[in-house]
C-alpha positions, 0 to 999 in steps of 0.5 A: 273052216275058213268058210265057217269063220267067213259065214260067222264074221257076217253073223249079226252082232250086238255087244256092251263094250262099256256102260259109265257115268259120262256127266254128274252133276247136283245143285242144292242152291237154298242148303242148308235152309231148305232142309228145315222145310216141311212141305212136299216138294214138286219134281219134274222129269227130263229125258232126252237121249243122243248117240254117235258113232266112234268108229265102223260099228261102234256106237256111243249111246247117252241117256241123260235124265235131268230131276229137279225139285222145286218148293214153290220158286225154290229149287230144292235140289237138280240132279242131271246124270248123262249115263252112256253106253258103248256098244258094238253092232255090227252086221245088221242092216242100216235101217235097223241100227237107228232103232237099236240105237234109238230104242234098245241101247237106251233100254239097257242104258236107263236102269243105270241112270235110275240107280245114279239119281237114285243114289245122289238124291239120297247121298244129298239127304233127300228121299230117293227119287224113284223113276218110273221105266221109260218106253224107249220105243214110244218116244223113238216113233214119237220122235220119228212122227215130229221128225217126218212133220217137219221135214213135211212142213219144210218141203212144201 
C-alpha cells in the first residue's frame, strides 16, 4: 500500500488552483463627447504573458490583454485586463514546465480574459470587442526564436 501511494505521489500532476482578475482597468478620457460620434473607431490589440513561481510546484501564470480604440488621435476607450491563474504542476520534468507554463496555462487563462474585455467594453456602452483565440504555442516558439538570436548575438 504504501508502495502504491509512493508510485502516485511521483504521478505527473497538473492542476487550476484559482483563476482571477488580478488588474482592471478602463479609460474613456473624451466621454461623454465621444459617444456622439459617428465614424468607426480602429482597435489595436496587445498581448503579453509573465509567470512566477509561488512556492515548489505552484505557479502563478498572468495574461494580460491591452485593447484600445482610437477615432484618428483620440482615444475612445483602453481597456487592460491582466487575468491570472495559479496552477500546481508537479512531477513533470524541468524542460517541459516552461511550456505548460508558456503555452498550456495562458491557453486556459485567455478565454477569461476575453470574456473580462468583452464584458467592460459593453458595460462602458461600447460594441463588444470580440477577440480572436490566441496561438499561445506560436508566440512561445516566437519568443524562444528572439530569445536564442539575442543570446547568439551577445556571445559573439
Amino acid at each position: 500500500m504504501a508502495e502504491e501511494q509512493a508510485a502516485q505521489d511521483q504521478q505527473p500532476a497538473f492542476g487550476i488552483e484559482k483563476v482571477y482578475v488580478k488588474d482592471l482597468s478602463l479609460e474613456i478620457p473624451h466621454a461623454p463627447q465621444i459617444f456622439i460620434q459617428r465614424e468607426a473607431p480602429q482597435v489595436s490589440i496587445e498581448l503579453s504573458n509573465a509567470t512566477a513561481k509561488l512556492e515548489d510546484g505552484i505557479y502563478e501564470v498572468v495574461v494580460t490583454v491591452t485593447v484600445t480604440s482610437k477615432l484618428g488621435d483620440k482615444t475612445v476607450f483602453l481597456v487592460e485586463v491582466a487575468q491570472a491563474g495559479i496552477f500546481q504542476i508537479r512531477n513533470v520534468p524541468e524542460e517541459n514546465i516552461e511550456i505548460i507554463l508558456g503555452v498550456t496555462c495562458p491557453n486556459i487563462i485567455f478565454p477569461y480574459a476575453r470574456e473580462t474585455i468583452s464584458d467592460i467594453v459593453t458595460r462602458a456602452g461600447f460594441p463588444p470587442v470580440l477577440l480572436n483565440p490566441v496561438n499561445f504555442e506560436a508566440l512561445y516558439a516566437q519568443q524562444k526564436e528572439e530569445q536564442a538570436k539575442a543570446n547568439g548575438a551577445t556571445t559573439h
